[in-house]
C-alpha positions as CSV (number, residue, x, y, z in Angstrom):
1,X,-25.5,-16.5,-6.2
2,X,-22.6,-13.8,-5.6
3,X,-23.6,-11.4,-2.9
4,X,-22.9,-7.4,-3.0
5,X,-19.4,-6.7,-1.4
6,X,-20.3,-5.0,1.8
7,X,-19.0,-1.8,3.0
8,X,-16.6,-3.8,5.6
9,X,-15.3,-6.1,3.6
10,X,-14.4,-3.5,1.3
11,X,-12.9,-1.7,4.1
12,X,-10.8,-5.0,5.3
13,X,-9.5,-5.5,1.3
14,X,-8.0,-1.9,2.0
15,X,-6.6,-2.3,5.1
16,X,-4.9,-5.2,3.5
17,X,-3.4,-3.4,0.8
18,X,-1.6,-0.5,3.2
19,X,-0.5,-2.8,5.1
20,X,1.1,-4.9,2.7
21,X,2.7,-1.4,1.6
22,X,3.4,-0.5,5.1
23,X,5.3,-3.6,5.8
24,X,7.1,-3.7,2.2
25,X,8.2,-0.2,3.3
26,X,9.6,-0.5,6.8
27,X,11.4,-4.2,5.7
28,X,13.3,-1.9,2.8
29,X,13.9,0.9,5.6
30,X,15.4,-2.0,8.2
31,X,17.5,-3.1,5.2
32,X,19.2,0.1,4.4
33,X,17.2,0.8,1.3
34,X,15.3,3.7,2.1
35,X,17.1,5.9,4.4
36,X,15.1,7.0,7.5
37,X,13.9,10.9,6.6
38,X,15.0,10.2,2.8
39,X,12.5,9.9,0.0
40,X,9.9,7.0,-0.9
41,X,9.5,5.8,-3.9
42,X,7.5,7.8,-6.6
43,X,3.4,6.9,-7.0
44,X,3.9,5.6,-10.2
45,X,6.8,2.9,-8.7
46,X,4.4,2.3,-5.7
47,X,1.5,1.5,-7.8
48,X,3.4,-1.1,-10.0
49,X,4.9,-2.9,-7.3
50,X,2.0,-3.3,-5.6
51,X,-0.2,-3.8,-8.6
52,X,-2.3,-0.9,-6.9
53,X,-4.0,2.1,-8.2
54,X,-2.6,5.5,-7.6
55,X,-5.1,7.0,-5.4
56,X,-5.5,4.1,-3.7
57,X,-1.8,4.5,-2.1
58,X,-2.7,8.1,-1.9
59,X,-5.6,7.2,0.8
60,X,-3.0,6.0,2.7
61,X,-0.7,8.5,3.8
C-alpha cells in the first residue's frame, strides 16, 4: 500500500533538485562556460536541462 509523500520527503526531493542545479552551474562556471558576474542561462534552457518545471528553479534563487 503506497503511503502519502510526507512534507519532508518532499522537501529532501527539492533540495535534491537545486542542488543538482547548483552543482551543474558552478562545474560550467570552473570550466569557463559561464563567466563569473555574466548571465545564466534563460528559465526555459534551465528547465529542459534539468527536466524541471519553471517555478521550481524559480524557488531557488
Amino acid at each position: 500500500m503506497d503511503q502519502p509523500e510526507t512534507s519532508r520527503e518532499a522537501d529532501m526531493e527539492w533540495v535534491g533538485l537545486v542542488g543538482r542545479v547548483e552543482q551543474d552551474l558552478e562545474r560550467m562556471m570552473s570550466y569557463g562556460l559561464l563567466p563569473p558576474g555574466g548571465w545564466l542561462l534563460s528559465k526555459n534552457t534551465l528547465a529542459k536541462r534539468f527536466a524541471a518545471a519553471k517555478p521550481s528553479l524559480e524557488r531557488g534563487r
